[in-house]
N, C-alpha and C positions, 0 to 999 in steps of 0.2 A: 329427575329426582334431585334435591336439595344433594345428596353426596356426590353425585355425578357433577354438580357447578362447582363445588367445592374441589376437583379434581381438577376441572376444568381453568379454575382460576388458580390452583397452584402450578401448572403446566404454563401458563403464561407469564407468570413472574419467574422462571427459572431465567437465569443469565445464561447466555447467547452459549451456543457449541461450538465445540472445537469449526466446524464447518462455516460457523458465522461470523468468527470471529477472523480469519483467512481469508476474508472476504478485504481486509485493512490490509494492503501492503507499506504503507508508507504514512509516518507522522509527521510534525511537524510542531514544534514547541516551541511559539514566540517568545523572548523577552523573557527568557529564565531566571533572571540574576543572577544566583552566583552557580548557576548550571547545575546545581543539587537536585533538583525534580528531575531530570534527565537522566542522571548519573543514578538515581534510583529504582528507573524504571529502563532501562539501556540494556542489561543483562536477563528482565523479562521481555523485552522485547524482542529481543535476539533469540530467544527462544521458541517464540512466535512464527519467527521468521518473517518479521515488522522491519522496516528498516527507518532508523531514529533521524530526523533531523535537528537541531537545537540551535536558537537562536539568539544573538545579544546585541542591542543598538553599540555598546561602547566597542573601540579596538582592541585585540588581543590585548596589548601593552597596558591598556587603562583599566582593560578588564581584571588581569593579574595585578595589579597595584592596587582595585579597588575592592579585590573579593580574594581574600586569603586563599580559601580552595577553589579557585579556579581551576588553575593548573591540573589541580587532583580531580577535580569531577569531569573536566575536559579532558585529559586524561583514560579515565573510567569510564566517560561515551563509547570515545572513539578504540577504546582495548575491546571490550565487549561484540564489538561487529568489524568486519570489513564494511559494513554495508550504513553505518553510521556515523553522522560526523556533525560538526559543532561549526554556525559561522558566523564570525564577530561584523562588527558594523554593519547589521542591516536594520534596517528600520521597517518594523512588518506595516506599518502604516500607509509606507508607499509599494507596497507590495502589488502589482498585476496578474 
């Protein structure tokens, strides 16, 4: 019946369950900038029990002279988890 698809296709648009979502132990977020997209999802993911990596091609030093909150949202990663952490000069381009 027409309601029964109707049922059917709102059962597959639901976003994933708690079981599918557990399925993700580890992120990894290249080329953040100024680490804000991290720093905003850090504390839901720790929740998860996700654990965050976060990425920036420049040096800690060039990165805090170039981006005001660095420090703060680097910072707020790494307070969020033990199991989360921020690492400067890497170039996910030559990544293996």
């Amino acid at each position: 019946s027409r309601q029964h698809q109707q049922g059917q296709q709102q059962s597959e648009d639901k976003p994933p369950s708690h079981y599918e979502h557990q399925m993700i132990s580890n992120m990894l977020v290249c080329g953040d900038g100024d680490l804000s997209y991290s720093a905003s999802i850090a504390p839901i993911l720790q929740k998860m029990g996700i654990h965050l990596t976060a990425t920036v091609l420049e040096s800690q030093e060039d990165h805090e002279r170039v981006y005001k909150s660095s420090k703060s949202n680097a910072d707020t990663i790494t307070s969020s988890s033990p199991n989360h952490q921020v690492l400067y000069s890497l170039d996910a381009t030559k990544l293996s």
